[in-house]
KEKE-688556 format. One record per residue: z, y, x of N, C-alpha, C in turn; residue number from 0. Coordinates in nm, 2 decimals. Each point is the difference from the previous one (the first is absolute). Example, Ala and Ser with C-alpha at 12.3 -4.5 7.8 and 13.67 -1.06 7.14 Angstrom:
! residues 2
@nZ=0.78; nY=-0.57; nX=1.32; caZ=0.00; caY=0.12; caX=-0.09; cZ=0.00; cY=0.12; cX=0.09; nr=0
@nZ=-0.07; nY=0.11; nX=-0.04; caZ=0.00; caY=0.11; caX=0.09; cZ=0.08; cY=0.11; cX=-0.08; nr=1
***
This chain:
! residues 134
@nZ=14.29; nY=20.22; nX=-10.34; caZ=0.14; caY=-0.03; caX=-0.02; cZ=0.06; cY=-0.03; cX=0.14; nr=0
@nZ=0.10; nY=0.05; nX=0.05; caZ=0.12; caY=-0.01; caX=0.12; cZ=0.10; cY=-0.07; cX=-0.05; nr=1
@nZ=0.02; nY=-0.10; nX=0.05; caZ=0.14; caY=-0.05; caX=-0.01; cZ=0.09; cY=0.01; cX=0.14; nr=2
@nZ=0.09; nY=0.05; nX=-0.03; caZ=0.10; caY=0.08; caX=0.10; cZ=0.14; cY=-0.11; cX=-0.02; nr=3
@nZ=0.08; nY=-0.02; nX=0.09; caZ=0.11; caY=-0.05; caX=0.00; cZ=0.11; cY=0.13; cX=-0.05; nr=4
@nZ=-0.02; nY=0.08; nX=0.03; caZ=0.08; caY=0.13; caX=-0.01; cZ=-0.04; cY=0.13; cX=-0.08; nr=5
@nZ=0.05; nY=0.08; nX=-0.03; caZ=-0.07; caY=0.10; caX=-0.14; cZ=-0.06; cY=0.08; cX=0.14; nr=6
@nZ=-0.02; nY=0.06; nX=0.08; caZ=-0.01; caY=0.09; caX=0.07; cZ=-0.12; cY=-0.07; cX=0.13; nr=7
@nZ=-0.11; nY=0.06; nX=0.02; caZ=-0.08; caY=-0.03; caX=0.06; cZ=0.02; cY=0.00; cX=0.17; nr=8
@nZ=-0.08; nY=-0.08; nX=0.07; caZ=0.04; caY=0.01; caX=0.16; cZ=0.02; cY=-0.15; cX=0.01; nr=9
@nZ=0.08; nY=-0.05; nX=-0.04; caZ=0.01; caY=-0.10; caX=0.04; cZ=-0.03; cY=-0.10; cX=-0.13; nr=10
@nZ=-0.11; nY=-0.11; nX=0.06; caZ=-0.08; caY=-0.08; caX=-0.11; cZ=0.05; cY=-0.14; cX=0.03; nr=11
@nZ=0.05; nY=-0.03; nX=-0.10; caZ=0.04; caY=-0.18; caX=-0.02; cZ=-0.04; cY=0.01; cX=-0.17; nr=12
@nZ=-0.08; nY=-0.14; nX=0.00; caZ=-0.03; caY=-0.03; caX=-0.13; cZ=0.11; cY=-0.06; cX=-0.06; nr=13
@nZ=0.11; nY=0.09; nX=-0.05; caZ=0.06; caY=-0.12; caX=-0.11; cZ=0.02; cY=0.06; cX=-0.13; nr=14
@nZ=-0.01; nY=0.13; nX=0.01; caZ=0.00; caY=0.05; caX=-0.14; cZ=-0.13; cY=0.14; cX=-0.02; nr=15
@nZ=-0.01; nY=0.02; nX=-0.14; caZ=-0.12; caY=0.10; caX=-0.01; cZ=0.09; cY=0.12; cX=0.04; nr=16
@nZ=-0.06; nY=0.14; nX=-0.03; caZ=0.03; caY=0.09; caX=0.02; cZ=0.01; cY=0.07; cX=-0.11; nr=17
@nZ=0.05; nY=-0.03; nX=-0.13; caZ=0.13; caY=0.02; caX=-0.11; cZ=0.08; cY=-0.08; cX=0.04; nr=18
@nZ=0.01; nY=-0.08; nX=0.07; caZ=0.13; caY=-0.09; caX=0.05; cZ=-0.01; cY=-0.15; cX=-0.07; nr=19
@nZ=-0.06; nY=-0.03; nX=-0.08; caZ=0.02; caY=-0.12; caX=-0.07; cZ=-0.08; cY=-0.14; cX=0.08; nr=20
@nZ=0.03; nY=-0.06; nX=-0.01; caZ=0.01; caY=-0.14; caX=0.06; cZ=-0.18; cY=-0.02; cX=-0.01; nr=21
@nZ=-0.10; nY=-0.04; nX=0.11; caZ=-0.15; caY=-0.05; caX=-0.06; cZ=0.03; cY=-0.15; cX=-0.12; nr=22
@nZ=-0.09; nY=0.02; nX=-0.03; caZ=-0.01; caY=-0.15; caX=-0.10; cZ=-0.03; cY=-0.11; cX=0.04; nr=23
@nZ=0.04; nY=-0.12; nX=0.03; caZ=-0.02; caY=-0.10; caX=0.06; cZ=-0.10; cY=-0.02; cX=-0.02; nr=24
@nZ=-0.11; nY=-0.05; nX=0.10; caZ=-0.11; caY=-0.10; caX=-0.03; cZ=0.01; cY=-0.13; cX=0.04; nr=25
@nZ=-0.10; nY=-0.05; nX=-0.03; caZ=0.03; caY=-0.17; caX=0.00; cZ=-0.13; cY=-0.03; cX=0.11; nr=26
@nZ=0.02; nY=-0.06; nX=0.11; caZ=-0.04; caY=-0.01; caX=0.11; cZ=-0.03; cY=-0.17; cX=-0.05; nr=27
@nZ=-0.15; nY=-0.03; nX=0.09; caZ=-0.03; caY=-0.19; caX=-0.01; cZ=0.00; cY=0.00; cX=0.08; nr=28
@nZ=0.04; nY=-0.08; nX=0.02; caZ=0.03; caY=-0.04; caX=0.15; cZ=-0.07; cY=-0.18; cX=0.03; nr=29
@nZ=-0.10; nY=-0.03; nX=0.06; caZ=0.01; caY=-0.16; caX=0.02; cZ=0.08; cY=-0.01; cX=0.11; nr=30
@nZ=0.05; nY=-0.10; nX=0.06; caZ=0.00; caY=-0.06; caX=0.13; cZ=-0.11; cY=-0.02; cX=0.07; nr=31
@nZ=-0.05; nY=0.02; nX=0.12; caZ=-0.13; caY=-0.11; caX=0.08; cZ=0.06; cY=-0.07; cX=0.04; nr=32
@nZ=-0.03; nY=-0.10; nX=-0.02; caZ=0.04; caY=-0.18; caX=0.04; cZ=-0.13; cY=-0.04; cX=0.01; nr=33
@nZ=0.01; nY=-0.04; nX=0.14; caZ=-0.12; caY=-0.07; caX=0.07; cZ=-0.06; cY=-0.09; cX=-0.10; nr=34
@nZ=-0.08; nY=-0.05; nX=-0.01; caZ=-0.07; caY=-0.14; caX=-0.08; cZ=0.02; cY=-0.12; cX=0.08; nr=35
@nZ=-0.02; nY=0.01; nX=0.16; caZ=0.04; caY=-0.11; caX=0.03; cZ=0.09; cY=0.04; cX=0.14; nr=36
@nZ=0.05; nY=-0.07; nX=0.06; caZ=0.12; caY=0.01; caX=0.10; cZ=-0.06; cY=0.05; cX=0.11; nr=37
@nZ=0.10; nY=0.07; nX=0.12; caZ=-0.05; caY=0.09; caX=0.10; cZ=-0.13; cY=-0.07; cX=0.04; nr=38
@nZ=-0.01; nY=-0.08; nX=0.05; caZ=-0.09; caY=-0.16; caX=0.08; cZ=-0.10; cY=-0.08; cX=-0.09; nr=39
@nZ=-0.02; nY=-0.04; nX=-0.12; caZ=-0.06; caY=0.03; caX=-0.06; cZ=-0.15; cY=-0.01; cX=0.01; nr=40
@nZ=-0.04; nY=0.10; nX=0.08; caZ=-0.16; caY=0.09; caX=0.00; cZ=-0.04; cY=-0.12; cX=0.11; nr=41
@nZ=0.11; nY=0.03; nX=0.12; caZ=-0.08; caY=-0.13; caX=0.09; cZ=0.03; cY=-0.11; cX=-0.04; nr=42
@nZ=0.09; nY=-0.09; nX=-0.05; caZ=-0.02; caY=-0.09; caX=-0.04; cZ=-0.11; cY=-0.02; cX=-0.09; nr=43
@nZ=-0.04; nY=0.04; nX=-0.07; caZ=-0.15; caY=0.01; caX=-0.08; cZ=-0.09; cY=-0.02; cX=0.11; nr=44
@nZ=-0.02; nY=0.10; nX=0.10; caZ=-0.10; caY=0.01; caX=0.09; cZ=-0.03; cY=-0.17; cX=0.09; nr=45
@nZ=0.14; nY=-0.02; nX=0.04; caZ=0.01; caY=-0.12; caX=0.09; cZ=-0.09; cY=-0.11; cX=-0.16; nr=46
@nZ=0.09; nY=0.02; nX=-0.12; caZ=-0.06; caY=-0.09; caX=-0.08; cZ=-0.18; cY=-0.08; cX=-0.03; nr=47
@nZ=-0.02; nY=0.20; nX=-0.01; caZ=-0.16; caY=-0.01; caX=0.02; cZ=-0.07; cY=-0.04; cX=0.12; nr=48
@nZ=0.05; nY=0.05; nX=0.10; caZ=-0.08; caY=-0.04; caX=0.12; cZ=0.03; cY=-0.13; cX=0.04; nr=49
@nZ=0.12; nY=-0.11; nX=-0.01; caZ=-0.01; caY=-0.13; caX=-0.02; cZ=-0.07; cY=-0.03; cX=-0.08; nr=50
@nZ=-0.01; nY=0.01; nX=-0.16; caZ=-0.16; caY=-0.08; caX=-0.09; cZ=-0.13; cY=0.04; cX=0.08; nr=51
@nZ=-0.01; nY=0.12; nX=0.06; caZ=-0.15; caY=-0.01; caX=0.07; cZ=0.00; cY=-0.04; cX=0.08; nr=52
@nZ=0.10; nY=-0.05; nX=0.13; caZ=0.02; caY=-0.05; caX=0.12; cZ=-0.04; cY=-0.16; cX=-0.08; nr=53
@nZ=0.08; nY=-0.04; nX=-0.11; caZ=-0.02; caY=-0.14; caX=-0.08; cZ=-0.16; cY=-0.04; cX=0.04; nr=54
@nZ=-0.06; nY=0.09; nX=-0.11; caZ=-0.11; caY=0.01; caX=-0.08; cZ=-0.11; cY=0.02; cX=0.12; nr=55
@nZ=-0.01; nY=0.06; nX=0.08; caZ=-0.05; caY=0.02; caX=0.12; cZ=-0.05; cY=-0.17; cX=0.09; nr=56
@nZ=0.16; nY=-0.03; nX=0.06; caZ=0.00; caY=-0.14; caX=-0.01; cZ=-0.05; cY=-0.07; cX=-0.04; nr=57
@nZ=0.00; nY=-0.06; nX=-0.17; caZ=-0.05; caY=-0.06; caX=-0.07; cZ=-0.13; cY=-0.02; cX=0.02; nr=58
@nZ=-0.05; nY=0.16; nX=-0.02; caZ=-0.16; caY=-0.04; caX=-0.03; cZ=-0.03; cY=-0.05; cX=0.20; nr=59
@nZ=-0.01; nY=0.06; nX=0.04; caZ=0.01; caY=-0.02; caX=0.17; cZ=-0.01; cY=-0.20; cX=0.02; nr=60
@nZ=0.10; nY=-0.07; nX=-0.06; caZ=0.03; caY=-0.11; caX=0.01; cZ=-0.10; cY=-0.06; cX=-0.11; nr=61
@nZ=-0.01; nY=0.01; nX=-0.11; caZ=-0.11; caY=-0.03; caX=-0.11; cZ=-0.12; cY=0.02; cX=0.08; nr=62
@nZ=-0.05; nY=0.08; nX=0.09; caZ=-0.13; caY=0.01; caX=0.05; cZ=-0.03; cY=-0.14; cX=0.11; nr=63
@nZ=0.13; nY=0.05; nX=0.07; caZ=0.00; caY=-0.12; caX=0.12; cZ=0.01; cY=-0.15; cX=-0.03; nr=64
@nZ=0.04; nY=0.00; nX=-0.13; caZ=0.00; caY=-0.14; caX=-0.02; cZ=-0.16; cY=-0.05; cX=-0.10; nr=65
@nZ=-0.05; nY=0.10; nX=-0.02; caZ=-0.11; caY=-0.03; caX=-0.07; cZ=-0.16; cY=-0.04; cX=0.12; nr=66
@nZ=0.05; nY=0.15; nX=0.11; caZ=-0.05; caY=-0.05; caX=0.13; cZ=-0.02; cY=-0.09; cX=0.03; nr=67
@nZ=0.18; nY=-0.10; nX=0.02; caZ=-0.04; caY=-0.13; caX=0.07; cZ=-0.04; cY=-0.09; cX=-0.07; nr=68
@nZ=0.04; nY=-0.02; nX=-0.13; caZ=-0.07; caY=-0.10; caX=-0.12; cZ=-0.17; cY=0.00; cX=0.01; nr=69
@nZ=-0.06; nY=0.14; nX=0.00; caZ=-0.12; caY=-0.01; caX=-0.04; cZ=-0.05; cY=-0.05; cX=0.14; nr=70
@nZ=0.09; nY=0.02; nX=0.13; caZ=-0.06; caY=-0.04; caX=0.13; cZ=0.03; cY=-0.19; cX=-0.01; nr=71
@nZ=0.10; nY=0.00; nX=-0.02; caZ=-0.01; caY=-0.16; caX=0.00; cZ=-0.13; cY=-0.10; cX=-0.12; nr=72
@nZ=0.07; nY=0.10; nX=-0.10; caZ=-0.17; caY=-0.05; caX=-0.11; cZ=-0.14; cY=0.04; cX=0.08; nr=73
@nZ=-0.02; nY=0.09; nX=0.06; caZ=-0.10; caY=-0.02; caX=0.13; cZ=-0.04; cY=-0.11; cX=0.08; nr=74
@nZ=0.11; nY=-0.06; nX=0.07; caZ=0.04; caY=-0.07; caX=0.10; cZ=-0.04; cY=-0.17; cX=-0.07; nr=75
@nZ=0.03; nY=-0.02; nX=-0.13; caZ=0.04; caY=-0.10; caX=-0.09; cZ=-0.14; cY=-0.04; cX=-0.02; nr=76
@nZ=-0.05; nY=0.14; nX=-0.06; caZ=-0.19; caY=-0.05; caX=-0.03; cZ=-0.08; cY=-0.03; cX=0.11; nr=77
@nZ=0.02; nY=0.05; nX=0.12; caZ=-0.09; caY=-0.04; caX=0.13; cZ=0.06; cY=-0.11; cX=0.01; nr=78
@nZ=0.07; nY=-0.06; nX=0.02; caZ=0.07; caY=-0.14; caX=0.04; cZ=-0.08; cY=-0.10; cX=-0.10; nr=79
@nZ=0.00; nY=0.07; nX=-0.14; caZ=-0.07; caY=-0.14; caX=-0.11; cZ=-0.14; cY=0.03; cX=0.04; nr=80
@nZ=-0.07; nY=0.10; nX=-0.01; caZ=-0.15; caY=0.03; caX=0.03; cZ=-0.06; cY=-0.06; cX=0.14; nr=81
@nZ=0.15; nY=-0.01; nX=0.10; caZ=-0.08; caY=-0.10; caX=0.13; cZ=0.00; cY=-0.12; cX=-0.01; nr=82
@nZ=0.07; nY=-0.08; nX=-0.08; caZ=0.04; caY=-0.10; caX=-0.04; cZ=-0.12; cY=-0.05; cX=-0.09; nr=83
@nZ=-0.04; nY=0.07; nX=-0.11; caZ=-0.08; caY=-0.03; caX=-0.08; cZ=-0.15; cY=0.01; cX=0.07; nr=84
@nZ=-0.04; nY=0.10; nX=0.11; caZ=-0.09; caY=-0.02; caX=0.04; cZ=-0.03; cY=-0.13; cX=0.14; nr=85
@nZ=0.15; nY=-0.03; nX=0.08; caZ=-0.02; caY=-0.11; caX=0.07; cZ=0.00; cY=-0.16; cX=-0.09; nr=86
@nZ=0.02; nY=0.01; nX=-0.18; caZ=-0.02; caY=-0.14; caX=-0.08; cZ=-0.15; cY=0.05; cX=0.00; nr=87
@nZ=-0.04; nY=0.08; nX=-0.02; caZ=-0.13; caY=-0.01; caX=-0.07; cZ=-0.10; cY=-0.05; cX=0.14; nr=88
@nZ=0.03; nY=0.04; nX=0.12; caZ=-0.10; caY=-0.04; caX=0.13; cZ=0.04; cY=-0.12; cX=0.01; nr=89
@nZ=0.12; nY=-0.09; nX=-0.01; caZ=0.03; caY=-0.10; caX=0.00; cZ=-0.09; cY=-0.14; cX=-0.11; nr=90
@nZ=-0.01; nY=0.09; nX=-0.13; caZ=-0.06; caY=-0.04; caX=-0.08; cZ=-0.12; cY=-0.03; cX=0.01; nr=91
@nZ=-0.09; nY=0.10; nX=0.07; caZ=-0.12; caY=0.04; caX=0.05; cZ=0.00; cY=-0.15; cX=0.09; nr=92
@nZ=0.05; nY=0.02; nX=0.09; caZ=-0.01; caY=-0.13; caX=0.11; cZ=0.00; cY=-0.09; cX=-0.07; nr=93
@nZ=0.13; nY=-0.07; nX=-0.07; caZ=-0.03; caY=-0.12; caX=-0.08; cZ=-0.11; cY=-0.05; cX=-0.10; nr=94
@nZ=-0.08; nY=0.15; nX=-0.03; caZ=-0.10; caY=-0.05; caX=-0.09; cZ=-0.06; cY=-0.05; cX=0.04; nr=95
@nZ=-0.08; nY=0.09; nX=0.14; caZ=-0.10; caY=-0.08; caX=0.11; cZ=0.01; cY=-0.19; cX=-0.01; nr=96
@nZ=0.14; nY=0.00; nX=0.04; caZ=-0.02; caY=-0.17; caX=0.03; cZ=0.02; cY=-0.07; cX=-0.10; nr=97
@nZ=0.04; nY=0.03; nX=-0.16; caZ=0.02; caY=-0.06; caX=-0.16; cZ=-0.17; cY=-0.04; cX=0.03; nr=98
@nZ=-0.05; nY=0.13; nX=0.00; caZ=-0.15; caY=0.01; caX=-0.03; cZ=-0.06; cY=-0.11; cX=0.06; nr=99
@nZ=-0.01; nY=-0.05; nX=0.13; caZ=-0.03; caY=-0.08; caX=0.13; cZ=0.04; cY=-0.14; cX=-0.04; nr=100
@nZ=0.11; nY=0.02; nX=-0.06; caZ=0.08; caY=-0.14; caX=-0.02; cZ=-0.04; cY=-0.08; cX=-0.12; nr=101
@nZ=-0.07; nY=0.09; nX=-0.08; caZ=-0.05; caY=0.00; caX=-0.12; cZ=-0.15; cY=-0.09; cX=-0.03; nr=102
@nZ=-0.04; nY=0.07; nX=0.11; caZ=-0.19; caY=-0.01; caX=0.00; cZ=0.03; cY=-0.09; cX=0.08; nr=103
@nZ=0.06; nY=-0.06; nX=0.13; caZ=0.02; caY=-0.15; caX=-0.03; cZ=0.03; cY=-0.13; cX=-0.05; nr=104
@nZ=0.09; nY=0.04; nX=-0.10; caZ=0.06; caY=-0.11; caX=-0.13; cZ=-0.11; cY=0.03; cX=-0.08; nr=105
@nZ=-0.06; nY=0.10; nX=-0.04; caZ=-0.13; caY=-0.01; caX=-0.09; cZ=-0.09; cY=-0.07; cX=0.04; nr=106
@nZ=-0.07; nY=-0.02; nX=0.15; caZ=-0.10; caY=-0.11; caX=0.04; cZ=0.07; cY=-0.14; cX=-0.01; nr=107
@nZ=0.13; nY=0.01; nX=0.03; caZ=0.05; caY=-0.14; caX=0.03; cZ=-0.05; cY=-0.12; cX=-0.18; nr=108
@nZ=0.03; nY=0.16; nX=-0.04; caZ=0.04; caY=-0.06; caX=-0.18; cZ=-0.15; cY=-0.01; cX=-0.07; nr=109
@nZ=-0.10; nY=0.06; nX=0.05; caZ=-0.16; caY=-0.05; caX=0.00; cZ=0.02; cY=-0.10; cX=0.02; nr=110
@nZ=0.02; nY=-0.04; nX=0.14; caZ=-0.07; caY=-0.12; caX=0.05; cZ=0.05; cY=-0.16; cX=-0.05; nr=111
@nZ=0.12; nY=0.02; nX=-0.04; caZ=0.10; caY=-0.14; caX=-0.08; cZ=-0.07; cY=0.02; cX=-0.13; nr=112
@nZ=0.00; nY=0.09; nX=-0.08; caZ=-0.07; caY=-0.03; caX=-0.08; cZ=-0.16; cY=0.00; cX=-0.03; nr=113
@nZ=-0.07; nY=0.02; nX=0.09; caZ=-0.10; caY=-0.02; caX=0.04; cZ=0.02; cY=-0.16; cX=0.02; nr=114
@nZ=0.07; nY=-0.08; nX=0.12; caZ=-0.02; caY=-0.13; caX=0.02; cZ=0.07; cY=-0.12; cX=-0.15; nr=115
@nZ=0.10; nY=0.09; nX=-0.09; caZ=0.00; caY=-0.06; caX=-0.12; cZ=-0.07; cY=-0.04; cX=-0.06; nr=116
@nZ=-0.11; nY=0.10; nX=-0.04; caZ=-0.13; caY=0.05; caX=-0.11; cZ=-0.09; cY=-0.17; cX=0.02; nr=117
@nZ=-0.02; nY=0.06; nX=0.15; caZ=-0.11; caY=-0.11; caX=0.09; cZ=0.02; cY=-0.10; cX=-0.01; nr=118
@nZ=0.14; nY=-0.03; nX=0.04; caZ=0.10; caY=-0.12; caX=0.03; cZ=-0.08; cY=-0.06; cX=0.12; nr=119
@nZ=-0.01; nY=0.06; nX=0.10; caZ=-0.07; caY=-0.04; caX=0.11; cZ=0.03; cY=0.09; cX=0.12; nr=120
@nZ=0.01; nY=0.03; nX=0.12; caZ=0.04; caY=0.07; caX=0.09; cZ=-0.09; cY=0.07; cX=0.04; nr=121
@nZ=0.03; nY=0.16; nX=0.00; caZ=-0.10; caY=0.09; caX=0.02; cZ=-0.05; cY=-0.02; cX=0.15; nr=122
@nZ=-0.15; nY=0.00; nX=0.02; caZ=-0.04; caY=-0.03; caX=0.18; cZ=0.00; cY=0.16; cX=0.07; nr=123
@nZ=-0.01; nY=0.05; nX=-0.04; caZ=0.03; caY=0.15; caX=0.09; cZ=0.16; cY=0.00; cX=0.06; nr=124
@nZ=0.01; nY=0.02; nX=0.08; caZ=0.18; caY=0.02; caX=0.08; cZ=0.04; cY=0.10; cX=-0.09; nr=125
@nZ=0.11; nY=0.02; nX=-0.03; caZ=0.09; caY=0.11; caX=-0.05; cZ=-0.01; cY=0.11; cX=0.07; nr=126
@nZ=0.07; nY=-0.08; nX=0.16; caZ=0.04; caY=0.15; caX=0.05; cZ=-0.13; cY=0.13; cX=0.05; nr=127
@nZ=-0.09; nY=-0.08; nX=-0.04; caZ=-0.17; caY=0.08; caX=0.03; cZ=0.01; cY=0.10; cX=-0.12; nr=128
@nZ=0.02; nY=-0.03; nX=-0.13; caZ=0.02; caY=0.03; caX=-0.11; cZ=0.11; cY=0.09; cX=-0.01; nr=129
@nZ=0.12; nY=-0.01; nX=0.07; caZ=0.13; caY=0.10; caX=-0.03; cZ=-0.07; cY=0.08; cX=0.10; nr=130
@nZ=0.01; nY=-0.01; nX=0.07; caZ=-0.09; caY=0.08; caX=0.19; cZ=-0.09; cY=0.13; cX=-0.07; nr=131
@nZ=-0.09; nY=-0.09; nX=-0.10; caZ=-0.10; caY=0.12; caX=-0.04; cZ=0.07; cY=0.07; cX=-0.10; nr=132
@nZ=0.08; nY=0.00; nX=-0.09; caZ=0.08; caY=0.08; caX=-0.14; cZ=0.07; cY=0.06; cX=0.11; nr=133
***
């Protein structure tokens, strides 16, 4: 089928057939395209996302570093108590020595008074011969 503007061939414009009668309308759909979001838009998105990872990035970055220094000072914290606890314990060590010393002479002292109770008489051996040898 030709549709001719004019009954006579040569020159072609579609506005009528070639009995002359008008074509039949059709019905054309038409949408609009309308963007979904505004010219700008796409990079704003972009800037959006690469700020939450620039965030997120950060975040964890700073979460590391502060775990670093915590666990370094919890480091720092236990050698401090572990030198401490090992300079009471040598300290302790020392004092035992002389408890001990201090001891095993109030133990002869506490023989010999009740030793001269018992008797009710004055022991003849000297004491300090007796502390001298313990």
């Amino acid at each position: 089928m030709t549709l001719l503007s004019r009954p006579h061939p040569g020159r072609v414009r579609i506005l009528r057939h070639e009995d002359g009668a008008a074509p039949a309308a059709t019905a054309l759909s038409y949408e609009p395209v309308v963007p979904a979001t505004r010219p700008g838009a796409a990079i704003d998105e972009q800037l959006r996302a690469a700020r939450a990872a620039g965030f997120d990035e950060g975040y964890q970055q700073g979460l590391a570093e502060g775990r670093q220094a915590a666990q370094s000072a919890h480091v720092e914290l236990l050698a401090q108590t572990c030198q401490a606890l090992m300079e009471a314990a040598a300290a302790t060590a020392g004092n035992r020595a002389a408890a001990v010393a201090s001891a095993e002479r109030d133990a002869v002292e506490l023989a010999f008074e009740l030793a001269e109770s018992l008797l009710q008489r004055e022991l003849s051996i000297s004491r300090s011969r007796a502390v001298d040898a313990l």
